[in-house]
Every structure is written in C-alpha cells, then in structure tokens.
C-alpha positions as CSV (number, residue, x, y, z in Angstrom):
1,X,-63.2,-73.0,17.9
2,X,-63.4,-69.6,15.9
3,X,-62.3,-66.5,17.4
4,X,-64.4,-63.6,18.1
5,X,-62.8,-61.3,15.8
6,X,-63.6,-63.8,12.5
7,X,-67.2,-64.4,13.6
8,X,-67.2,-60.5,13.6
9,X,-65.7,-60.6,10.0
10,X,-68.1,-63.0,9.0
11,X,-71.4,-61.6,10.4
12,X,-69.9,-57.9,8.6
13,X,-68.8,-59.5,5.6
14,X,-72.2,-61.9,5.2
15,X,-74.8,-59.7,6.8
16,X,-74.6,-55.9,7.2
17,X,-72.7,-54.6,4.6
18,X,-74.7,-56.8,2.1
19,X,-78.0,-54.8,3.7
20,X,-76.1,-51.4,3.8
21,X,-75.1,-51.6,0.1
22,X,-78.5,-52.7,-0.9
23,X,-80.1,-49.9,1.1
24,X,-77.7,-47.3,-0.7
25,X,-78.9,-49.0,-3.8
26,X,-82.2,-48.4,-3.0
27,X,-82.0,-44.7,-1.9
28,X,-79.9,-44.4,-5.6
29,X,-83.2,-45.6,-7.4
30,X,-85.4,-43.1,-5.8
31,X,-82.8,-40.7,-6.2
32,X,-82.5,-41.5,-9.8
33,X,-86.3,-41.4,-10.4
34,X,-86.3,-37.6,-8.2
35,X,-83.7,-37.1,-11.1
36,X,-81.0,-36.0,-8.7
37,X,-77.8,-35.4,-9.5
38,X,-76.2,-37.5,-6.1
39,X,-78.0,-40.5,-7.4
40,X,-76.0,-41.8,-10.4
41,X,-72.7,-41.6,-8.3
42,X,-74.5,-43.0,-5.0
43,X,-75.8,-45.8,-7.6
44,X,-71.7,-46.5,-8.7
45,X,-70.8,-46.5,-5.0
46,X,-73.3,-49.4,-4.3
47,X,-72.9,-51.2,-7.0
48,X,-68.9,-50.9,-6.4
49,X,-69.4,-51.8,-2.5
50,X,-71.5,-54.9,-3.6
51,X,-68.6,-56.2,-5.9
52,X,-66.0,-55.8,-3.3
53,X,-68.4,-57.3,-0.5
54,X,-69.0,-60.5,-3.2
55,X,-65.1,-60.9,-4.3
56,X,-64.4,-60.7,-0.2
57,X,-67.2,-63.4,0.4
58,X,-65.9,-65.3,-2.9
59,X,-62.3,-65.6,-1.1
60,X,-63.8,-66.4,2.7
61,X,-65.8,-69.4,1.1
62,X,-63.1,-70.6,-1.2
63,X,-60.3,-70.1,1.5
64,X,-62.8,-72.4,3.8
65,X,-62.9,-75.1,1.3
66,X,-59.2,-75.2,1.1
67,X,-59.2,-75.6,4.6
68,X,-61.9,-78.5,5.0
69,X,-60.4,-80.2,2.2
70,X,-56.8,-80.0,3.4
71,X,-57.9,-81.5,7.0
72,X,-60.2,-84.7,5.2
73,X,-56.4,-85.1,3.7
74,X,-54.5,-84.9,6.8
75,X,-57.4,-86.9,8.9
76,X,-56.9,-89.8,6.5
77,X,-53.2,-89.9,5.9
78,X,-52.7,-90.5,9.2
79,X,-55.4,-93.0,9.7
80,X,-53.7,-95.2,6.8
81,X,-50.0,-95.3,8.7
C-alpha cells in the first residue's frame, strides 16, 4: 500500500505543477503579445519548470518500472525452487 506522503508527490508531480507551469506559460504569451518586458523571463521560467517537472516524472515512471520488473523476478525465482 503507498503512503500518503508519495500519493502527495505524485498528484504534485503529475497534476498541479503540470497546470501551474502551463498557466505561467500562458500569462507569458499574453504577456509577450502586450509586449511586456516580464514576459520573456516569465516564458523561460515556465518552460524551465516544465523540464524539471518532465525529467522528475521521467525518473518516477522509470524508477516504477524498475520496481515492477524486479518483483515479476523475485515472484518467479521463488516459484521455480
């Protein structure tokens, strides 16, 4: 059973801070088309917050796979003794 501080993670890490960086990306563009001067660096921070969030999602999912893989292994080496 998974813990109520990972389920936390996850619903951050998959859910709101994808919406929060694509809302900041959106308030860039209309900042960027009000030619503002906020809205190029805004536009970096997004874009920057979006990698980060991806490369963090990239490692949850991998690290999962590692996981489901390694117990299919153990599951069946210990049916076969």
């Amino acid at each position: 059973m998974r813990g109520t501080t990972r389920d936390l993670d996850d619903r951050l890490g998959y859910g709101l801070s994808p919406l929060v960086a694509y809302a900041t990306t959106l308030a860039a563009a209309i900042l960027l088309f009000e030619r503002s001067a906020i809205g190029p660096p805004l536009l970096a921070g997004a874009l920057m917050l979006l990698l980060l969030i991806n490369i963090r999602n990239a490692w949850d999912l991998t690290l999962f796979f590692a996981q489901q893989q390694n117990e299919r292994k153990r599951e069946s080496g210990s049916t076969q003794s």
